[in-house]
C-alpha positions as CSV (number, residue, x, y, z in Angstrom):
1,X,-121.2,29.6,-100.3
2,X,-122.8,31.1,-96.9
3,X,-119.5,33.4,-97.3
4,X,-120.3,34.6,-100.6
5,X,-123.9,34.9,-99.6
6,X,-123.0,36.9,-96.9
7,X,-121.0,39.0,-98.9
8,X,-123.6,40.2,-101.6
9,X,-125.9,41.2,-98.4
10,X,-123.3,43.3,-97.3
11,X,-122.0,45.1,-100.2
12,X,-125.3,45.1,-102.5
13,X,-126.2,48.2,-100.6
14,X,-123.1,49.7,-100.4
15,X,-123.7,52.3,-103.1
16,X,-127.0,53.7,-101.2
17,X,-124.5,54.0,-98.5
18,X,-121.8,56.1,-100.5
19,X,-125.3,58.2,-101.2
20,X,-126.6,58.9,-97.4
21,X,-123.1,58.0,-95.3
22,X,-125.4,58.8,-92.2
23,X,-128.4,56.2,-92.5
24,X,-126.7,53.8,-94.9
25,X,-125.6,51.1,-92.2
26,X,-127.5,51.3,-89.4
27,X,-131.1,51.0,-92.2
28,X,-129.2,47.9,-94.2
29,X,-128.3,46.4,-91.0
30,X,-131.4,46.5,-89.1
31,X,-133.0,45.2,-92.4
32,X,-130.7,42.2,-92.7
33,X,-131.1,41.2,-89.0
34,X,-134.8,41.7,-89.1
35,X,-134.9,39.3,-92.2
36,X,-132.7,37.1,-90.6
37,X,-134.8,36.8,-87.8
38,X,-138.2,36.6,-89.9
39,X,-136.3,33.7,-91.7
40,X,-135.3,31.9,-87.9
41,X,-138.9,32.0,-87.2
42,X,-140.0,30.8,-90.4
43,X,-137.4,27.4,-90.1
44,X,-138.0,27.0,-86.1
45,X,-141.2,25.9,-87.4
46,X,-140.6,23.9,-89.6
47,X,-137.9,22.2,-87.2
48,X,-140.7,21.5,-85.2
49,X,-142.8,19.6,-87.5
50,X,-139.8,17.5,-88.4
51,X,-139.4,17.0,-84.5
52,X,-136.1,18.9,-84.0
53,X,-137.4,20.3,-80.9
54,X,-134.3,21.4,-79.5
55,X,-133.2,23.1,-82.7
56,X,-136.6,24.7,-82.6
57,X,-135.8,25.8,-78.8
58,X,-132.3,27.0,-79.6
59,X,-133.9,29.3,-82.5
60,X,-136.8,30.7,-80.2
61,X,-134.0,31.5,-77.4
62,X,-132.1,33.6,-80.6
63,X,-135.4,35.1,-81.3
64,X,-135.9,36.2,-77.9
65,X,-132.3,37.5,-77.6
66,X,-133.2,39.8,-80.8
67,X,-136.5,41.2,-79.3
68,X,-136.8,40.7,-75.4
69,X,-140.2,42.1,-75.6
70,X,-141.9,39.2,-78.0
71,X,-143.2,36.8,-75.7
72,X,-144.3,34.6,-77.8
73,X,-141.1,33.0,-78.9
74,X,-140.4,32.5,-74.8
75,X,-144.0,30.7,-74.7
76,X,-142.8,28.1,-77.5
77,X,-139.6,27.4,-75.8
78,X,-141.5,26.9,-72.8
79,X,-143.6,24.2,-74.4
80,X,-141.4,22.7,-76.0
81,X,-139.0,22.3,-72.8
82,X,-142.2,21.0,-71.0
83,X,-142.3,18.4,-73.9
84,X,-138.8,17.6,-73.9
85,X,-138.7,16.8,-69.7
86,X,-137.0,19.9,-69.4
87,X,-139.5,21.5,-66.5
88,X,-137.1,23.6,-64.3
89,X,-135.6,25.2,-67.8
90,X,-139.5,25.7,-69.0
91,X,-140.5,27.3,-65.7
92,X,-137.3,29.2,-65.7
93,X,-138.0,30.4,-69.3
94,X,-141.3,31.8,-67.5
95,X,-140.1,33.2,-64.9
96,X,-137.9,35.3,-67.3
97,X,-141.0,36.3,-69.5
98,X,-142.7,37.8,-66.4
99,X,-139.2,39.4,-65.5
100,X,-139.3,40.9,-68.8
101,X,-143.0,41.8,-69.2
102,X,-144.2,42.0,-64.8
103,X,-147.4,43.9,-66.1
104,X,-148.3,41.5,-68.3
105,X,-151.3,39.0,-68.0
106,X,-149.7,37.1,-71.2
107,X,-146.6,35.0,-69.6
108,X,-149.1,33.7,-66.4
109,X,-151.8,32.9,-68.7
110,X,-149.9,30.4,-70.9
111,X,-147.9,28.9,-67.3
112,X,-151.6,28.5,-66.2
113,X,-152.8,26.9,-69.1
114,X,-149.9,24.2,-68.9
115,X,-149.7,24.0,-65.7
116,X,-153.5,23.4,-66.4
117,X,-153.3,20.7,-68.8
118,X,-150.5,18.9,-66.5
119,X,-153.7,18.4,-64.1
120,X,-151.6,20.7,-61.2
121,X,-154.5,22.4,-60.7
122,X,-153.5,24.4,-57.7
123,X,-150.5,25.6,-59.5
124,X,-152.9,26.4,-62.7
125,X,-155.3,28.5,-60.2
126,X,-151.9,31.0,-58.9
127,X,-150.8,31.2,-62.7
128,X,-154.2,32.4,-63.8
129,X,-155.2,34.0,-60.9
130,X,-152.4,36.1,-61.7
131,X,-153.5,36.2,-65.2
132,X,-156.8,37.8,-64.2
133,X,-155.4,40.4,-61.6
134,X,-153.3,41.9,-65.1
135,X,-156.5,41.9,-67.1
136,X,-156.5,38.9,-68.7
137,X,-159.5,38.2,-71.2
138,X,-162.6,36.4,-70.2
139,X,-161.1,33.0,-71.8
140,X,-158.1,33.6,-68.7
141,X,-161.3,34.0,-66.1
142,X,-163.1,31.2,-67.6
143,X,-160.1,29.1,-66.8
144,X,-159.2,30.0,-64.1
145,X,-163.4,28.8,-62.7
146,X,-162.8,25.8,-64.6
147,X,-159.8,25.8,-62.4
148,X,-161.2,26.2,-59.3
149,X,-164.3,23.6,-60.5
150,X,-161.4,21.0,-60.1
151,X,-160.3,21.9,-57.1
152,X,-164.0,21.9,-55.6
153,X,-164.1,25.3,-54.7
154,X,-167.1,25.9,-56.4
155,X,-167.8,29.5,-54.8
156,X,-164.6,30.7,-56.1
157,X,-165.7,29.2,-59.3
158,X,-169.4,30.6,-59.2
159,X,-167.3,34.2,-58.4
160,X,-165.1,34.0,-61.0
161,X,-167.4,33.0,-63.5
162,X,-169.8,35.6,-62.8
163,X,-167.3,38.1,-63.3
164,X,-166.3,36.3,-66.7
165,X,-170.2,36.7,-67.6
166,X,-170.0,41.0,-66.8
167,X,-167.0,40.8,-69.3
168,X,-168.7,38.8,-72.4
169,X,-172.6,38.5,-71.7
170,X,-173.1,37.3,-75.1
171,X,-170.9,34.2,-74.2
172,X,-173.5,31.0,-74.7
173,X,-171.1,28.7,-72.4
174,X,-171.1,30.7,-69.8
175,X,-175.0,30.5,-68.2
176,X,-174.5,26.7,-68.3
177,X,-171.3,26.8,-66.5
178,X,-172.9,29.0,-63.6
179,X,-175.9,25.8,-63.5
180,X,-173.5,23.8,-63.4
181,X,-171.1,25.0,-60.6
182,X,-174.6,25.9,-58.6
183,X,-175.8,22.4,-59.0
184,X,-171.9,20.9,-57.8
185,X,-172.3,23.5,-54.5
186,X,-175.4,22.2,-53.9
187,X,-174.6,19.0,-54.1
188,X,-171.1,19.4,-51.9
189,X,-173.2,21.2,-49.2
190,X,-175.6,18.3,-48.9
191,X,-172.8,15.9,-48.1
192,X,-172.8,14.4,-51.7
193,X,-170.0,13.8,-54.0
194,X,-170.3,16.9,-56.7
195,X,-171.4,15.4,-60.0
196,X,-169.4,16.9,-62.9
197,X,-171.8,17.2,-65.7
């Protein structure tokens, strides 16, 4: 059946080929793979709801292989190899969306964010610092004082905040924040343990 299937893909075109022998293939093909790949997508997500992770991964590694410079399939693999146990693959798979996008804020921004959420906070604050010196948005410099808040260094917090604040003054969360951090340096200057709300 998947022969015959991919039979009729390749020869239902073949008469606008006989028409334009000079575009014929190289359009039909690039179609075909690009709905191929749109289809990939589509099922690597639903292999992640059923909990076939490493189906899921193996179809995000095929989707990166077909476009180098989509991240985000990269970012899901990464996650998902986090989940799995898989950490030096995940970090590899990183390490080879910054190779493939060094400019970018986007691939130390998501490291940040899990290495965040593991509670390695140093790690987190060189992920995101990174993240900020690419221009990441004020959600990556908001982190990354959140960051530094759990580390107690509640200047570079205070700094990094502030500069948050120059980027999205209308952002509600981010005057309490500053009281916040204020109140913790106060409080570590005095000698006392920095209370957290």
């Amino acid at each position: 059946m998947k022969a015959l299937l991919a039979a009729a893909l390749l020869l239902a075109p073949a008469a606008s080929w006989a028409a334009d022998p000079g575009e014929g293939w190289h359009g039909n093909a690039g179609l075909i793979v690009r709905n191929i790949m749109e289809r990939l997508a589509a099922r690597s997500d639903e292999w992640f709801h059923q909990g076939a992770y490493l189906r899921s991964i193996q179809a995000f590694r095929m989707l990166t292989a077909y476009d180098p410079s989509d991240l985000q399939p990269r970012f899901l693999a990464a996650w998902l190899l986090w989940s799995a146990g898989r950490d030096d693959e995940a970090q590899e798979t990183f390490r080879q969306a910054v190779l493939a996008a060094p400019d970018s804020w986007e691939p130390y921004l998501e490291a940040g964010q899990h290495w965040s959420g593991r509670r390695d906070h140093l790690r987190a604050a060189l992920w995101l610092s990174h993240a900020c010196l690419r221009g990441a948005p004020v959600q990556g410099w908001k982190t990354l004082a959140h960051t530094y808040r759990k580390l107690g260094l509640f200047e570079d917090a205070i700094r990094v905040m502030e500069q948050a604040r120059e980027m999205d003054p209308s952002d509600e969360t981010i005057p309490r924040n500053l009281d916040l951090l204020r109140r913790m340096l106060e409080q570590q200057e005095r000698g006392e343990p920095p209370a957290d709300r």
